[in-house]
C-alpha positions in Angstrom: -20.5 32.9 -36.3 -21.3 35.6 -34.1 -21.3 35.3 -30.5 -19.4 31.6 -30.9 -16.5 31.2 -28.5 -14.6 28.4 -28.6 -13.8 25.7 -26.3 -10.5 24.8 -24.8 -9.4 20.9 -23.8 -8.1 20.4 -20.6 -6.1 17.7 -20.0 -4.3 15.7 -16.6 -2.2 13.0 -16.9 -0.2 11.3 -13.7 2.1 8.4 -15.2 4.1 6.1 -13.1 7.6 6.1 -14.0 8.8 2.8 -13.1 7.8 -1.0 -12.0 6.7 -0.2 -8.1 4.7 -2.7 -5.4 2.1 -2.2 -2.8 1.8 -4.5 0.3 -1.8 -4.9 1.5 -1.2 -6.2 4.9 -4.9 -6.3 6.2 -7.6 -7.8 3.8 -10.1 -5.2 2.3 -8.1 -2.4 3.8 -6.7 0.1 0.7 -3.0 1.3 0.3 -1.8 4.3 -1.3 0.4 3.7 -4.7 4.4 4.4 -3.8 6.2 5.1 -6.5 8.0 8.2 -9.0 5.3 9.5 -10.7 5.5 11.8 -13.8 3.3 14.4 -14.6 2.4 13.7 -18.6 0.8 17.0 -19.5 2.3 19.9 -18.3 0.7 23.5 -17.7 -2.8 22.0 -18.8 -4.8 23.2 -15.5 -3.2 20.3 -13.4 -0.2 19.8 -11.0 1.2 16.4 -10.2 3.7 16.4 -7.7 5.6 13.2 -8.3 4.4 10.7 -4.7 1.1 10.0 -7.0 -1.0 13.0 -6.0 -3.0 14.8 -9.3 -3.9 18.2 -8.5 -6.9 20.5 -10.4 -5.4 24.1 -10.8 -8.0 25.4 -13.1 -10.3 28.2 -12.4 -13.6 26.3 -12.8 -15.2 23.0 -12.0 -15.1 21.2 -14.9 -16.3 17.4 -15.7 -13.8 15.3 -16.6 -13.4 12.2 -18.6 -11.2 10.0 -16.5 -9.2 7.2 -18.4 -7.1 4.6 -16.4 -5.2 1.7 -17.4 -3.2 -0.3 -15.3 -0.7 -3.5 -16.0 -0.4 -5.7 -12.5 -0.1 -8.8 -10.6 -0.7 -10.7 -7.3 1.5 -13.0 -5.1 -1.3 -14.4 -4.4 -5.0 -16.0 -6.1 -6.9 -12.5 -5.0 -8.9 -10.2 -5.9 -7.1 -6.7 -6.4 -9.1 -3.7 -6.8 -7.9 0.2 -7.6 -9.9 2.7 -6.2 -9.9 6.4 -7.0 -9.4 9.0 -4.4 -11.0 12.4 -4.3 -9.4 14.9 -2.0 -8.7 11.9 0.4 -12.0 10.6 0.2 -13.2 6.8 -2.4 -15.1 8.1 -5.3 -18.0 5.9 -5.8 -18.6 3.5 -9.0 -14.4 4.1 -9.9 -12.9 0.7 -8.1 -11.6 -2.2 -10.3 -12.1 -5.6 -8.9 -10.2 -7.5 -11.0 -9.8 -11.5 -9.8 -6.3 -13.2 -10.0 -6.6 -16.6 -10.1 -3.3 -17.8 -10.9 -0.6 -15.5 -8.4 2.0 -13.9 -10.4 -0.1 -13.8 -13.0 0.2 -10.6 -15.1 -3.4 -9.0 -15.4 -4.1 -5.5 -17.6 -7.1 -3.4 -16.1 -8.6 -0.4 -17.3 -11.2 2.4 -16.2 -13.7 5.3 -18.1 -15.9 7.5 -16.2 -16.5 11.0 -16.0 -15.8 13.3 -13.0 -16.2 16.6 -12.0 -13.2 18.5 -10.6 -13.0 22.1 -8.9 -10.0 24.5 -8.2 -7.7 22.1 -5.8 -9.3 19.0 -6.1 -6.9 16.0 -6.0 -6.6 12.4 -7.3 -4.8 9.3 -6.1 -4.9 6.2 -6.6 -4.9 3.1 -3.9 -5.2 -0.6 -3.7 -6.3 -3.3 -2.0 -6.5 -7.0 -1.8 -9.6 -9.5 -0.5 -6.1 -11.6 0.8 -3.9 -10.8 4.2 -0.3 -9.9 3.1 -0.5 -9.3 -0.6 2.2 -8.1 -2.8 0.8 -6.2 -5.6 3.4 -5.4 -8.5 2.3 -2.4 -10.9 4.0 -2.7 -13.7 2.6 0.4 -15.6 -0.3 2.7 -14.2 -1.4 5.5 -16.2 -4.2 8.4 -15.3 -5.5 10.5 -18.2 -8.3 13.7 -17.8 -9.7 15.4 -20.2 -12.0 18.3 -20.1 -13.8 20.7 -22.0 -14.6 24.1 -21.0 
């Protein structure tokens, strides 16, 4: 076809490596995800630079299909939400209340939205509990983007 110029998939991915806990201290408060995380996709328009931080590189904004799945328990009967940062800043509509109501309890949670992302644009995830002095264990937490432009 004349004039047809094909599309390229981008894709992100931010993986962490191994078993890793938050403490939420205060109640409703969020906490940034420690851990080793692992860039999955390399030298597809995104950096990750291993403390949980997904960076846009590409040349153009570009919405994005956001996947997230998490494995996780509480210490304690909560209710644990994720939320999605944006350049250091909650993105609306992407937190995960999930309720625990048996602590210790392993619980699998997941996320789809779409998101648009411009050149240096960056994603992390945090946590937080609606208890004082939670202990949440991630046992896997997974971050996939995919784009076409």
């Amino acid at each position: 076809m004349a004039g047809w110029i094909p599309r390229r998939l981008h894709k992100g991915r931010n993986l962490l490596s191994s078993e890793t806990t938050t403490t939420c201290t205060t109640a409703g408060t969020y906490y940034k995800i420690s851990g080793t995380w692992t860039n999955g996709v390399s030298g597809h328009s995104f950096e990750a630079d291993g403390s949980g931080k997904l960076t846009y590189v590409g040349d153009t904004g570009v919405s994005y299909l956001l996947i997230g799945n998490s494995d996780l328990s509480s210490d304690k009967v909560a209710t644990v939400t994720y939320g999605l940062y944006k350049n250091g800043v909650l993105v609306t509509n992407f937190e995960t209340p999930t309720d625990f109501a048996s602590a210790n309890k392993i619980r699998s949670i997941g996320i789809n939205n779409f998101i648009t992302l411009n050149t240096h644009d960056y994603l992390e995830v945090y946590v937080k509990s609606s208890v004082d002095a939670t202990t949440i264990t991630h046992k896997t937490l997974n971050l996939t983007l995919l784009g076409d432009v």
